[in-house]
N, C-alpha and C positions, 0 to 999 in steps of 0.2 A: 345520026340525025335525030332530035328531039322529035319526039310526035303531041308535044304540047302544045296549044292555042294559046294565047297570051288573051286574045280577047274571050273567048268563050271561057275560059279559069276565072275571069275576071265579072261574068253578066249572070247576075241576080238571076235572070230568067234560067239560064243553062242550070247552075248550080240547083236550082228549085226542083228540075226537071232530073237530074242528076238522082238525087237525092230521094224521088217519087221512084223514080227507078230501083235502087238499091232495097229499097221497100219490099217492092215487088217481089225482086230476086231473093231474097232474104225471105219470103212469106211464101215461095215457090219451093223454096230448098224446104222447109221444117213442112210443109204441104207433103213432100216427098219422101221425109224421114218416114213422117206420119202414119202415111200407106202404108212406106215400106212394114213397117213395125205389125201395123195391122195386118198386112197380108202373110206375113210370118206368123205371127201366136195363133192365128187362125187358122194354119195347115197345124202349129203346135195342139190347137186343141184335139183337132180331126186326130193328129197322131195319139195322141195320149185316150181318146175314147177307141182305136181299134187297137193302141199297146191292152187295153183292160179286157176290150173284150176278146183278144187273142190268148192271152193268156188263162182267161176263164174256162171259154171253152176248148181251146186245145190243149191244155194242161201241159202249156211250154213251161211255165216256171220262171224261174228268173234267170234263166240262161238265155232266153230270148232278146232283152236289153241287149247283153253283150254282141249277139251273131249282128242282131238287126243294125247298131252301132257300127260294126266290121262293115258290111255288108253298105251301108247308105254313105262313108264315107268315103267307099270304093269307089262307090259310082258319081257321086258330088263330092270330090274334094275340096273342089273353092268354097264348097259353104262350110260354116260353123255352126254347131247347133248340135251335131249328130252322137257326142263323144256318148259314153254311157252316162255318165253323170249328170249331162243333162236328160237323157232322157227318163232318166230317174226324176229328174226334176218334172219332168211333163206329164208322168205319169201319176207324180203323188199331187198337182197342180189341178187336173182336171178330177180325178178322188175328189179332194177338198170341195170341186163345185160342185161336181154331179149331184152331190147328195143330195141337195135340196132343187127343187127342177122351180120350184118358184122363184127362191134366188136367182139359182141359175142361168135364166131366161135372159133375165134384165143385171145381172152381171155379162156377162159375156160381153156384149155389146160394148160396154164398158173398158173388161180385161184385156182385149187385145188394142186399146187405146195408150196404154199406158207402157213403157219399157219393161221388157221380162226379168231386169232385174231385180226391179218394183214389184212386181209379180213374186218373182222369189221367197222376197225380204216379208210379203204380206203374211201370204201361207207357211210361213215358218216363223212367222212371231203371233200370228194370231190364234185364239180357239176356238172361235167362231165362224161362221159366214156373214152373218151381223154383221161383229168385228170387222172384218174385213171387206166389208161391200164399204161398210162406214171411210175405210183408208183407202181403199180406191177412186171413191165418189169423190174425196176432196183432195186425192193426187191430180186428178182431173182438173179439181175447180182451180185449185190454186198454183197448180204447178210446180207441187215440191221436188226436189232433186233427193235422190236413193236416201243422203245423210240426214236431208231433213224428213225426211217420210221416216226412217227408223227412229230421230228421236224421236220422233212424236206418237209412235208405235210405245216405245218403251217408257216414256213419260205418261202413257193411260191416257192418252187425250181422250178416246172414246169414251173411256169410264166415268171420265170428268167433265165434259162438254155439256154445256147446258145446264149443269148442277147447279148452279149458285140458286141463293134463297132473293127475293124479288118482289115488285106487287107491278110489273109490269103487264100482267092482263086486267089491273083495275085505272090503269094511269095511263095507259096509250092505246091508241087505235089498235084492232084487232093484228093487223100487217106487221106495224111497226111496231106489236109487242113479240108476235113470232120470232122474228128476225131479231129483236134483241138479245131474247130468251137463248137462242142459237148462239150468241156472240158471246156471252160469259161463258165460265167454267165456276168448278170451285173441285180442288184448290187448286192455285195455281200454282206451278212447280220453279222454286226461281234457282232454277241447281248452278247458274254460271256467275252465282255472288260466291266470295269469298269470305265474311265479315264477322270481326269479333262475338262472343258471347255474349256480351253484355252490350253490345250495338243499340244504337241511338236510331229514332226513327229522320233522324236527317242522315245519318250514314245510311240506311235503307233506302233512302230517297237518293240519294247522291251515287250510290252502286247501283240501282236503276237507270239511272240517266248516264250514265258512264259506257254501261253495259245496254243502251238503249237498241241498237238491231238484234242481242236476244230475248229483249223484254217483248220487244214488239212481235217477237216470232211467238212467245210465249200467250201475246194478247190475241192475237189470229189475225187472220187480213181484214185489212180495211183499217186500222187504225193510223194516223197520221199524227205526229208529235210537234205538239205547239212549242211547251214547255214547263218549268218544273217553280214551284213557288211562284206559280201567274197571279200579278196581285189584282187586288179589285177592291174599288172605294164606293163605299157604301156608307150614307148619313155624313158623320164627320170622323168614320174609322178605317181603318188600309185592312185588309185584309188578301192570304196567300193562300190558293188551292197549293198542295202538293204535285200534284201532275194532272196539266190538261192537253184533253186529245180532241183532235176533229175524225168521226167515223164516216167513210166515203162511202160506203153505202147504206147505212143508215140515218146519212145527210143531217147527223148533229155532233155537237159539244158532247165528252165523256169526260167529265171531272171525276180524278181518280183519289181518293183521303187514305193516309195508311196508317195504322196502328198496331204498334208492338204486343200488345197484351189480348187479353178479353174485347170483347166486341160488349162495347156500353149503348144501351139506348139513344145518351146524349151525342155520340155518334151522330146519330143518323140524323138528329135534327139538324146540325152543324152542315152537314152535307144538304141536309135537304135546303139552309139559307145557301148555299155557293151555287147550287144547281138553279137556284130561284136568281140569282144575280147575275150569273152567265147568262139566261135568258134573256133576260132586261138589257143587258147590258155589250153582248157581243155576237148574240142568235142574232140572221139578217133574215128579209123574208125566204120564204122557202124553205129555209131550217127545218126542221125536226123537233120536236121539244127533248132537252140536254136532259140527259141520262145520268146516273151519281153511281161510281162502285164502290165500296167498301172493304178494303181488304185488310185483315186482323190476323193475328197468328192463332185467337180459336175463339171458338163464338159459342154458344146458346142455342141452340137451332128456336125453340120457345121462344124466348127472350127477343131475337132476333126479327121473329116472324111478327111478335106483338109492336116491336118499334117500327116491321115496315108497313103492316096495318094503319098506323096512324099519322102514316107521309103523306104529303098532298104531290110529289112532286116523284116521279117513275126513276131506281136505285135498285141496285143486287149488293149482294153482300157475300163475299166467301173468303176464303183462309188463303195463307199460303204456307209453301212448304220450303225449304231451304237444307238442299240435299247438294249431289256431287256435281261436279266441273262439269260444264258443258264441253261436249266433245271434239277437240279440235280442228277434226272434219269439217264441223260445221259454219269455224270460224269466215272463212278465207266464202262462204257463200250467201253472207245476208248484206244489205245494204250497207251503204257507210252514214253516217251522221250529216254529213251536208244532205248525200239526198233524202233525208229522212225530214230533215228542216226545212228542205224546201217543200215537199209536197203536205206539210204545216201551213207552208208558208199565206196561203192564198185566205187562210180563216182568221189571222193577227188581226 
């Protein structure tokens, strides 16, 4: 006997109410992971500051990993966690924080928030606590999975974050230049192109938009893709950005211009008419004022700085790099191209 309702499968209301549901249960279950997760790295910590200090002052050695390993999986065998390897892991995991008690404090909180495999992957590519609060703090913000948290470990994102060259503290509000500042790099690493040597800056452009959910992994969160050669009529001439972006949290237009060679002055003025035309022209109220980035295969840093001194209109400027395949791990976990156009879509 079916236990389906013909009418209630059919009434906007149920399905609504349905649906509110599944929310719920779905927001209860990752509520639950959550703890869980948290209430384990937090006995992992407790364990890894009395593995250190038992071993200091009883001068067990490192034959105590193994007994204590024997011994905790005797008595909990449903759990995992206990083998030595991991506790090797837990041991050299709280080392890594203890040291510094300022970090520390205001990590921790943190570390048990995030999957210990995350954990793992951080203290064993990073050499700092810096470093590593930095990959923590935005495992958190943005939700990367172990694949994407290592590329972005191994691609320098720290190193690079915020670098690019700017005059956004002379051209926007105090807020909205922070937050920009934050949102460039330089350079940027575009390792999942393929392209000839002697490559044209429309095959550049064209391998961007092709490969557009690891560009955008590459650009950070918040970016939203309009699309590429956006034209714009201006006087009685057509004119085409290379790639335009709407940023969701810095609630504007990023017109993106790229160039093969050296970074020219006249660059930047080019950019700074597209950034001055998108405002006029597609900025709605409440916008942001459109941002201009410049990306060159090498610049001037001098030269650079003196052409964005003389912009009237808020642009960065940085390089990029064109290194190895992006990792096939990664593939099968970024978005796909419709929904990247749709969440475009709302700023056309």
């Amino acid at each position: 006997m079916s236990n389906k309702h013909p009418a209630l499968l059919q009434s906007a209301e149920y399905k609504q109410w349905l649906t509110e549901l599944k929310q719920k249960v779905a927001s209860s279950q990752q509520k639950a992971v959550v703890k869980v997760n948290t209430e384990l790295l937090t006995l992992y910590w407790q364990l890894g500051e009395e593995i250190v200090a038992r071993q200091q002052q009883a001068a067990w050695g490192d034959k105590l990993l193994a007994q204590l390993s024997h011994d905790l999986i005797t008595e909990f065998p449903q759990m995992k966690g206990f083998s030595k390897r991991n506790l090797e892991h837990i041991r050299r995991w709280y080392l890594f924080w203890c040291g510094d008690d300022a970090i520390a404090k205001q990590a921790v909180s943190q570390l048990v928030q995030i999957p210990w495999g995350h954990n793992i992957q951080i203290i064993s590519k990073c050499k700092t606590t810096d470093e590593a609060a930095y990959y923590v703090s935005n495992t958190l913000a943005h939700g990367w999975s172990r694949n994407v948290l290592v590329h972005q470990i191994e691609s320098g994102l720290w190193q690079r974050d915020g670098q690019a060259l700017h005059n956004f503290e002379q051209r926007l509000p105090a807020a909205q230049s922070e937050l920009a500042i934050q949102t460039l790099k330089d350079p940027y690493i575009f390792d999942f192109l393929s392209l000839a040597k002697n490559h044209s800056e429309r095959e550049l452009e064209q391998g961007l938009v092709k490969h557009i959910t690891q560009f955008l992994l590459e650009l950070g969160a918040g970016f939203a893709y309009i699309g590429k050669q956006y034209p714009l009529h201006v006087g009685e001439r057509d004119f085409y950005i290379d790639l335009l972006f709407y940023h969701v949290h810095l609630h504007c237009y990023i017109v993106i211009e790229l160039k093969l060679g050296d970074f020219e002055p006249e660059h930047a003025g080019k950019l700074n008419f597209y950034i001055k035309a998108v405002d006029e022209q597609l900025a709605k109220a409440g916008d942001a004022p459109t941002i201009g980035l410049l990306l060159c295969k090498t610049k001037d840093k001098l030269v650079a700085e003196y052409a964005l001194s003389g912009m009237e209109k808020p642009m960065g400027i940085a390089e990029y790099r064109l290194t190895q395949q992006l990792p096939d791990s990664l593939k099968n976990e970024l978005p796909s191209v419709e929904v990247l156009a749709q969440l475009g879509g709302d700023h056309e």
